[in-house]
C-alpha positions as CSV (number, residue, x, y, z in Angstrom):
1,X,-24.0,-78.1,4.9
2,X,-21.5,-79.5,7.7
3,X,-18.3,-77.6,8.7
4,X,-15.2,-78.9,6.4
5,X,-11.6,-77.7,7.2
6,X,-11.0,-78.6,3.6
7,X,-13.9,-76.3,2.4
8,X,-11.9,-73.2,4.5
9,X,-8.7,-73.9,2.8
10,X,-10.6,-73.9,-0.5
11,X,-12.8,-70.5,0.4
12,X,-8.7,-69.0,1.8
13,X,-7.2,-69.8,-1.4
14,X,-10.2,-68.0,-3.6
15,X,-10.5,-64.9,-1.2
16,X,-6.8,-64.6,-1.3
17,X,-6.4,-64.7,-5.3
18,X,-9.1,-63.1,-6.1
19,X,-8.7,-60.2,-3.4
20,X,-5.1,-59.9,-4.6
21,X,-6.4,-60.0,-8.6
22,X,-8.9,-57.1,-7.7
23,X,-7.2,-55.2,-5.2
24,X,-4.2,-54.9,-8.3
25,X,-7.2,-53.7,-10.8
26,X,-8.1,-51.2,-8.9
27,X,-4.8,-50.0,-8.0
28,X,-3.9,-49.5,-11.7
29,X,-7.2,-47.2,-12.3
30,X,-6.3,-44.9,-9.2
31,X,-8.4,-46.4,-6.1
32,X,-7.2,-47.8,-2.7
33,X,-6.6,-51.7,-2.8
34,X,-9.3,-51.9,-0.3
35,X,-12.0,-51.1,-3.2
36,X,-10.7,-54.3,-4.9
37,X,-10.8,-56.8,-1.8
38,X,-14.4,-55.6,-1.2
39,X,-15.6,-56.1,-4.7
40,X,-14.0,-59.5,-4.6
41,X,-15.8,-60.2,-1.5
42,X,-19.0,-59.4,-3.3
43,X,-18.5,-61.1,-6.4
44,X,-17.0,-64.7,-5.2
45,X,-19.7,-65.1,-2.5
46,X,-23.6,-65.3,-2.6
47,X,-24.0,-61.6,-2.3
48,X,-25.0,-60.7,-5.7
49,X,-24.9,-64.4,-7.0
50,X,-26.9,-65.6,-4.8
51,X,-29.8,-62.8,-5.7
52,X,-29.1,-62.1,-9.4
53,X,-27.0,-65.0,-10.8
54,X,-28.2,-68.7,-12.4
55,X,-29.8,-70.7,-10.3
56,X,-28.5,-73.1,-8.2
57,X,-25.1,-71.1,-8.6
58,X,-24.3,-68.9,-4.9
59,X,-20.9,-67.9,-5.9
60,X,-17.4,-69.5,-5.5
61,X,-17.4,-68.7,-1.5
62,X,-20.9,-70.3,-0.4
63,X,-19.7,-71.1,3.4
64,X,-22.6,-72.8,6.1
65,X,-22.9,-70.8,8.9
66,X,-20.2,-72.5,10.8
67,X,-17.7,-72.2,8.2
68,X,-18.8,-68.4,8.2
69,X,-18.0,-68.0,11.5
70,X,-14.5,-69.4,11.1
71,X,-14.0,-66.6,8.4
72,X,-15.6,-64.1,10.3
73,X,-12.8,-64.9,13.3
74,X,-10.4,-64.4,10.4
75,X,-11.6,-61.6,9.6
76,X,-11.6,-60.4,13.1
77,X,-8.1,-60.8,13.8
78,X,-7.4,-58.6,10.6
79,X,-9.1,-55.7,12.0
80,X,-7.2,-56.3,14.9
81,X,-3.9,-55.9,13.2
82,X,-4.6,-52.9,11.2
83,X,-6.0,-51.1,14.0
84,X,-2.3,-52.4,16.0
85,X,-0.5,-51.3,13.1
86,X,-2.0,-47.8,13.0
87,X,-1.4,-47.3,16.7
88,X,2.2,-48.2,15.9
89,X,2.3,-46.0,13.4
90,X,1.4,-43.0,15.8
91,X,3.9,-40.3,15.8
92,X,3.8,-38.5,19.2
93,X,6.5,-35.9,17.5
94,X,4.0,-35.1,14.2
95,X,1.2,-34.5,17.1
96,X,3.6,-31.6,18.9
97,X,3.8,-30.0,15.8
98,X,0.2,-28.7,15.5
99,X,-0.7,-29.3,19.3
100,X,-4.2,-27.6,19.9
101,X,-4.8,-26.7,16.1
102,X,-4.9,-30.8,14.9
103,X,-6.9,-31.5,18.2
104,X,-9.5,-28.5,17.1
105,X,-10.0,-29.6,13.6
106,X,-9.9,-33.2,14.1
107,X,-12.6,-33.0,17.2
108,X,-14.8,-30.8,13.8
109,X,-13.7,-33.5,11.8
110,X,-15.7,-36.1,14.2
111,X,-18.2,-34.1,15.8
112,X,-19.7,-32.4,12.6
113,X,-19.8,-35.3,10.1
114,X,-21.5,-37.6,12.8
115,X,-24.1,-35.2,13.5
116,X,-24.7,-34.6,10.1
117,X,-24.7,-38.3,9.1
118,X,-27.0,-39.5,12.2
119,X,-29.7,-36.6,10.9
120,X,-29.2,-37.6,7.2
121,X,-29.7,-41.2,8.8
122,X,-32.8,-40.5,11.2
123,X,-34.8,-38.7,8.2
124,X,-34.5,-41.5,5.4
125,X,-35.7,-43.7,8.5
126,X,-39.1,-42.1,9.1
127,X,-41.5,-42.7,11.8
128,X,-40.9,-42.7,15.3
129,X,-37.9,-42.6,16.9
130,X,-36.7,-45.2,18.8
131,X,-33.6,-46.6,20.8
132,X,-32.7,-48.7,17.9
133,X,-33.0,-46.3,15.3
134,X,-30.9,-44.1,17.4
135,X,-28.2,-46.2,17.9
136,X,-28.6,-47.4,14.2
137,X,-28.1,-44.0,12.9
138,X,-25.3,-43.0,15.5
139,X,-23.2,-46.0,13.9
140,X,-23.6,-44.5,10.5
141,X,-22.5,-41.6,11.9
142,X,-19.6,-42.7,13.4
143,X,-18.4,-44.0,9.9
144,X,-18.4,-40.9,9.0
145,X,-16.2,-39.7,11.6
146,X,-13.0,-41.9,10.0
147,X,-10.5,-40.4,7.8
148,X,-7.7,-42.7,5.7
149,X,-4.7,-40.4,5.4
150,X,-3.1,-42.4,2.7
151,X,-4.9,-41.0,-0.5
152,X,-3.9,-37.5,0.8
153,X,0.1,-38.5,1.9
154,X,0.2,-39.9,-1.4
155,X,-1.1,-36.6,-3.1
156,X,0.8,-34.3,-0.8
157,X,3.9,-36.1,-1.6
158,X,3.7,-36.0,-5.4
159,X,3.0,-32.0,-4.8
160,X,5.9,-31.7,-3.1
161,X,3.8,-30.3,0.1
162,X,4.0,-33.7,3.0
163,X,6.3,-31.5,5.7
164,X,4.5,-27.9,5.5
165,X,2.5,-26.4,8.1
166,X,-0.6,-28.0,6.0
167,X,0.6,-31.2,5.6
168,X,1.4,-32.0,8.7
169,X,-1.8,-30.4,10.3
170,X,-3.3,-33.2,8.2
171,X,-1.2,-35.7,9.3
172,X,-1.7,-35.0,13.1
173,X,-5.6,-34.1,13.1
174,X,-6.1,-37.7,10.7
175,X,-4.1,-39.4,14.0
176,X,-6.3,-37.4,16.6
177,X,-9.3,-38.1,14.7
178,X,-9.2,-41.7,14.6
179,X,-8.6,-41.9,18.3
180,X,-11.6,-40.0,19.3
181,X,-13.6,-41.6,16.1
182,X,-12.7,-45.4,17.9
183,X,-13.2,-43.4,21.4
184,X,-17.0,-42.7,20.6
185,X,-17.5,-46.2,19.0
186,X,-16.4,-47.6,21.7
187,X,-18.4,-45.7,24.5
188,X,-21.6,-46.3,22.1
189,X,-21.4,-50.0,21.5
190,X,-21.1,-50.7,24.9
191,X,-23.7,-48.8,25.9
192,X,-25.5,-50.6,23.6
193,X,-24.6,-53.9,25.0
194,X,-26.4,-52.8,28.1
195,X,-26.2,-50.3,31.1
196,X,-26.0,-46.7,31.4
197,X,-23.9,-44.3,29.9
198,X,-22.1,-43.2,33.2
199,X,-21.0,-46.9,33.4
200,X,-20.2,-47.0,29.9
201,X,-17.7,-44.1,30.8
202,X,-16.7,-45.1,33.8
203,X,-15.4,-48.3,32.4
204,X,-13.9,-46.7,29.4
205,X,-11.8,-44.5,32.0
206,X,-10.9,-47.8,33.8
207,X,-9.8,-49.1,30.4
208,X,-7.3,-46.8,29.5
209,X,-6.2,-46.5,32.9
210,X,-5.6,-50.1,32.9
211,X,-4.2,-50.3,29.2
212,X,-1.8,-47.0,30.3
213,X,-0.9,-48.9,33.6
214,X,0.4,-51.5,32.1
215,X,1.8,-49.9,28.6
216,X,4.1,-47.8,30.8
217,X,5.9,-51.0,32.4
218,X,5.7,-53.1,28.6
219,X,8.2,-50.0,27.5
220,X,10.7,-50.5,29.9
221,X,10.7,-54.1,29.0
222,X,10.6,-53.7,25.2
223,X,13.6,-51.2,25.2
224,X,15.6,-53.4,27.2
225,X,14.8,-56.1,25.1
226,X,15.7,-53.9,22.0
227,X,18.6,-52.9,23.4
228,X,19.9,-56.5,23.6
229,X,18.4,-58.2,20.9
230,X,17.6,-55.2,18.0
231,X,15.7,-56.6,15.1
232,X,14.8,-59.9,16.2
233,X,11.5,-62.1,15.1
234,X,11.1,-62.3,19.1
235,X,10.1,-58.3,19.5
236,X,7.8,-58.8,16.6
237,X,6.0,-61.6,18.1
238,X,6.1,-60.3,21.6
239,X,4.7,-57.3,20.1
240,X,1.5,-58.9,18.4
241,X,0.7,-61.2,21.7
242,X,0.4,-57.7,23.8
243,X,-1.9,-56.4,20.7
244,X,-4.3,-59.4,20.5
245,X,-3.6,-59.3,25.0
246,X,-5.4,-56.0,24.7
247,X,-7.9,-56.4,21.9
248,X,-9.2,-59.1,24.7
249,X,-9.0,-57.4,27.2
250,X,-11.0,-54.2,26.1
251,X,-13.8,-56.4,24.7
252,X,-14.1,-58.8,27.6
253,X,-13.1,-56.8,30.8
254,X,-14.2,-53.8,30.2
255,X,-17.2,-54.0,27.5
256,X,-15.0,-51.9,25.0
257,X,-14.2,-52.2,20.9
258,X,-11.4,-54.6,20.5
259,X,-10.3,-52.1,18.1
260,X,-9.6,-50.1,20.7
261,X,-7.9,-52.2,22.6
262,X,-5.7,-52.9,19.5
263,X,-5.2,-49.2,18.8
264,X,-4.1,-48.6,22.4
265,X,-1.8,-52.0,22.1
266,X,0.2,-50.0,19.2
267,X,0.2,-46.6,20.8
268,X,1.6,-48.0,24.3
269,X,4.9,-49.3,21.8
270,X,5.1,-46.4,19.2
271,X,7.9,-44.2,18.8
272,X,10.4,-46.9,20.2
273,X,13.8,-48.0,18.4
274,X,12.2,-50.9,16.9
275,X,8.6,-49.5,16.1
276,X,9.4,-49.8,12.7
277,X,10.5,-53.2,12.1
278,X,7.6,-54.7,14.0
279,X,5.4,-52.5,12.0
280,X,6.4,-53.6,9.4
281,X,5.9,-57.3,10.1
282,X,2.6,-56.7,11.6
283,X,1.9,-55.0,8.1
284,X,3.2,-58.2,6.1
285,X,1.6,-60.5,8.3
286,X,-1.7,-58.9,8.2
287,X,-1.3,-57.9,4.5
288,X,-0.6,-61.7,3.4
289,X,-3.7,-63.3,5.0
290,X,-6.0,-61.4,7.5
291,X,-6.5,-58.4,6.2
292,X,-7.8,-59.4,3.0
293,X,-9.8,-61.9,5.0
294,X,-11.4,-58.6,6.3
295,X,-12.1,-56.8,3.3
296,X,-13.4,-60.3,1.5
297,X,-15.4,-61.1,4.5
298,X,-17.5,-57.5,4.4
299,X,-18.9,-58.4,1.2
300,X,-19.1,-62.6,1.4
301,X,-21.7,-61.9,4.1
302,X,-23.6,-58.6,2.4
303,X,-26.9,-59.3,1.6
304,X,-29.0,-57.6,-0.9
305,X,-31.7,-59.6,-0.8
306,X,-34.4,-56.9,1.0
307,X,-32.3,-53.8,-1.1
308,X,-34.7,-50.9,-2.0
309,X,-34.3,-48.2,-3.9
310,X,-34.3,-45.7,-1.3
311,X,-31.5,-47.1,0.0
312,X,-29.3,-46.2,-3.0
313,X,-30.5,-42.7,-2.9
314,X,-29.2,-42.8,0.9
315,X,-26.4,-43.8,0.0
316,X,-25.4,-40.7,-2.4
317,X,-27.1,-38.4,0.1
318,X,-24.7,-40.6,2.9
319,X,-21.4,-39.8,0.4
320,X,-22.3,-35.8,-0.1
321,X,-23.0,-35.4,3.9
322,X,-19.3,-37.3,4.3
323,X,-17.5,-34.6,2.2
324,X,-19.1,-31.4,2.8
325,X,-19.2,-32.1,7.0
326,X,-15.3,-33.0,7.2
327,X,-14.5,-30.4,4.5
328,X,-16.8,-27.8,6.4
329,X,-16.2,-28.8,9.5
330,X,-12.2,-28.9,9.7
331,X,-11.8,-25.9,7.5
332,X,-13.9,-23.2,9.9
333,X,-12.3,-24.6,13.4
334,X,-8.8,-24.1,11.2
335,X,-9.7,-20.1,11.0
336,X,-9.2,-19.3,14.4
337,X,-5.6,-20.9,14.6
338,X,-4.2,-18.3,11.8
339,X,-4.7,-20.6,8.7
340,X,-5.4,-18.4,5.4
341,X,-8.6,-19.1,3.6
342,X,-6.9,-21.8,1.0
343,X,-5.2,-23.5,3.7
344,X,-8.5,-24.1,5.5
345,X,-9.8,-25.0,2.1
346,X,-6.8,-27.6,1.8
347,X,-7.1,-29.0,5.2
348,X,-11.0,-29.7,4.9
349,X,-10.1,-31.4,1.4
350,X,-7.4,-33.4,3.4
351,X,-9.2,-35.2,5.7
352,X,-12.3,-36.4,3.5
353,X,-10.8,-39.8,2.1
354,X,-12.2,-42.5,3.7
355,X,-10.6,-46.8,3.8
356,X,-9.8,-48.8,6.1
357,X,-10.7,-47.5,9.4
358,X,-14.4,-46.9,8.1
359,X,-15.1,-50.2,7.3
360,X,-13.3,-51.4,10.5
361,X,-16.0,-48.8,12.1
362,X,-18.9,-50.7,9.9
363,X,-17.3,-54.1,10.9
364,X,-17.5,-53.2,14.7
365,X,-20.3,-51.5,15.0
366,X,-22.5,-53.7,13.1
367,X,-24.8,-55.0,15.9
368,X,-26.0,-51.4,16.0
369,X,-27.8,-52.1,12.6
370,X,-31.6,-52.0,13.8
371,X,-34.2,-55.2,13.1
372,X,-37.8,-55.9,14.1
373,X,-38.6,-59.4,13.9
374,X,-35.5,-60.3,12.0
375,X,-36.5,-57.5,9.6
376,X,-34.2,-54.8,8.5
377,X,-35.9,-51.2,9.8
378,X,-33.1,-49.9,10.3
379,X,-30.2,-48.9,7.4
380,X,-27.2,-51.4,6.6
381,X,-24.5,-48.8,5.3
382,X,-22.6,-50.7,3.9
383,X,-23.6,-50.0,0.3
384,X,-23.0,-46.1,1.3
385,X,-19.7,-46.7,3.2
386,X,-18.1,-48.3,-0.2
387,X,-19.4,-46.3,-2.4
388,X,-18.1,-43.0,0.5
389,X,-14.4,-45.2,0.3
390,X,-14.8,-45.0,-3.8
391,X,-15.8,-41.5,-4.3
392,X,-13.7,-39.6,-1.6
393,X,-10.7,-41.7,-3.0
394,X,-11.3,-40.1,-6.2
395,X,-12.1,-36.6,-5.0
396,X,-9.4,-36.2,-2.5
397,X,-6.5,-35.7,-4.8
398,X,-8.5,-33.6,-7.3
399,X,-9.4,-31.5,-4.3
400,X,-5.8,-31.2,-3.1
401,X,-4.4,-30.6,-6.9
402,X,-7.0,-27.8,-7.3
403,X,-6.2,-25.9,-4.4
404,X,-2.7,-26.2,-4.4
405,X,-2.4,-25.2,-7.9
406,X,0.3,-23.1,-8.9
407,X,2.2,-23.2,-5.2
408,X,5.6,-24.0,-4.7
409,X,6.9,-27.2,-3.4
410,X,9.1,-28.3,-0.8
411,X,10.7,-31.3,-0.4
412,X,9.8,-34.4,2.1
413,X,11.8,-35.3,5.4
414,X,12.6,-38.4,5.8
415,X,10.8,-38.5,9.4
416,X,7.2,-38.0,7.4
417,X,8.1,-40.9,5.2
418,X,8.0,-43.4,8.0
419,X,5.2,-42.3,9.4
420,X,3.3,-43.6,6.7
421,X,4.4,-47.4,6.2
422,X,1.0,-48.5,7.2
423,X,-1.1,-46.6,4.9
424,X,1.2,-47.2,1.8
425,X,1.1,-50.9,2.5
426,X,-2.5,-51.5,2.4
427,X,-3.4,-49.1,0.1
428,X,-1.0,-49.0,-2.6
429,X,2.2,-51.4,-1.8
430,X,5.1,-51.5,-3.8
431,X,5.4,-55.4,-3.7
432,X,3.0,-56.9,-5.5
């Protein structure tokens, strides 16, 4: 099959109905929006259709490999701008609040769930061990290490508990422990793409050196330009070039995630007079055609084709090592810093809900996946990370509601509300 513009504006106009049509669905039954896009992803393309459906019939999205890589660039540039938008969203005040304590528990809430995931991943893997089966097993680790704080703002708003001591040790730790999650990704996928791990750090240190360097001076130009021109399309645009600027940048000068250099794009401008209105047309622009191109993309390419057994009982194994090592992990590091038992409890059950940063995590580190020979020896986790994003989306606010019970409430700030756009727009927007 030959590349066709007009087949990509077909395959955009399915992914984008049907990711919408799904994303609503399961919305209405109590799971992120994310869930939905995936499962669309899954069902419009030759994933399952392609292995279990009639024959000749590979699904509404059946791209040729060129037309693939056109969606995977799509698909690309949506990771970019949620990772942009969740640097933007960073709230340097939020991280003051808790100081050492979020840094403590979110540092547990990377450290302990990786280890614990890598192991889990090593053992189903059998035989000997190997630098691909490391670095295979380190990746589904590192999904692990993600936590989507929009299940638990949701559920700590409703309780009346968002701007306590609790809440906003959540809040901080989820911020600190994407950073260091995207951190370790980073230093291990370029390691991975070749030379030795005091390189691999050395040029991570030149990276945020470099991104610093250079963020420091783009503030003094964007508050000027603010200052004269507040609100305007211009900032907004100016503020996306410097994102996808540093995306390239990471990826290409210094052997990085471009995640990372997305993250680090939205960091350098957070907590500036306008942070919020670019946000929030980063979030529209994203939400209307990449993102879902992200989400779709993840299951258009899955392939099931060589899935065993084993693999499903992984992935339970996968979703039970993701709970108990965040819940376990944040809630003893929480002790020493004068939390009560039930407020460890709460802050462990906090930080378990997994979305979009996971799969972004999956999506990135996805050369780590180990073949032989074209053949799978390795584990694909992507089965374990969807079913992880499905389950801890369900468990998170029965958790919180369980150990919360019978507390009093308090009402929300203002000041915690907009720290959440992001979240809230990809996972359960108001504009449908």
């Amino acid at each position: 099959m030959e590349f066709d513009v007009m087949n990509i504006l077909y395959y955009c106009a399915v992914i984008l109905f049907a990711t919408k049509l799904l994303g609503i669905c399961t919305r209405k039954i109590g799971l992120p929006q994310v869930v939905g896009m995936i499962l669309a992803g899954l069902l419009i393309g030759p994933a399952i259709f392609g292995q279990f459906g009639w024959e000749g019939f590979k699904g509404l999205v059946n791209p040729s490999p060129e037309e693939m890589n056109v969606l995977k660039s799509f698909s690309q540039i949506g990771v970019v701008f949620i990772l942009f938008s969740s640097g933007l969203e960073t709230n340097f005040k939020d991280l003051k609040k808790s100081g050492a304590a979020a840094t403590a528990i979110a540092c547990a809430g990377v450290l302990v769930p990786v280890a614990l995931g890598a192991g889990a991943a090593l053992l189903f893997m059998g035989g000997e061990i190997n630098q691909g089966k490391l670095m295979n097993a380190l990746l589904i680790g590192m999904i692990l290490s993600a936590t989507s704080v929009g299940i638990t703002v949701e559920t700590l708003k409703e309780l009346g508990k968002l701007n306590t001591k609790v809440g906003t040790t959540i809040l901080s730790a989820a911020i600190i422990d994407d950073v260091l999650g995207i951190l370790l990704l980073s230093i291990v996928t370029g390691y991975n793409g070749g030379g030795n791990i005091g390189i691999t750090l050395l040029k991570t240190a030149g990276f945020f050196v470099f991104t610093i360097g250079i963020g420091i001076i783009l503030r003094i130009i964007f508050k000027n330009m603010e200052a004269r021109y507040p609100h305007k399309r211009r900032t907004g645009i100016f503020a996306l070039a410097v994102c996808l600027f540093y995306a390239f940048c990471a990826e290409k000068l210094f052997g990085i995630a471009a995640i990372t250099g997305a993250y680090m794009a939205g960091l350098m401008l957070s907590g500036l007079s306008d942070t919020n209105f670019v946000d929030r047309k980063v979030v529209i622009s994203g939400y209307m055609i990449f993102t879902p191109m992200f989400f779709a993309y993840i299951g258009i390419s899955a392939d099931f084709s060589n899935f065993k057994s084993s693999e499903l009982i992984f992935a339970l194994v996968f979703v039970v090592v993701g709970i108990v090592g965040k819940i376990l992990g944040c809630s003893l590091v929480s002790k020493p810093f004068h939390y009560s038992n039930r407020e460890s409890l709460t802050i462990g059950c906090g930080m378990i809900a997994r979305g979009e940063v996971a799969l972004a995590v999956y999506a990135t580190g996805h050369s780590l996946i180990y073949y032989e020979n074209h053949v799978l020896v390795g584990i694909d986790p992507l089965v374990p990370t969807i079913l992880l994003i499905v389950v801890t989306s369900i468990l998170c606010p029965v958790f919180l509601k369980l150990v919360f019970r019978n507390q009093k409430t308090v009402n929300i700030t203002d000041e915690t509300r907009k720290s959440t756009i992001h979240t809230e727009a990809i996972e359960n927007p108001s504009e449908d």
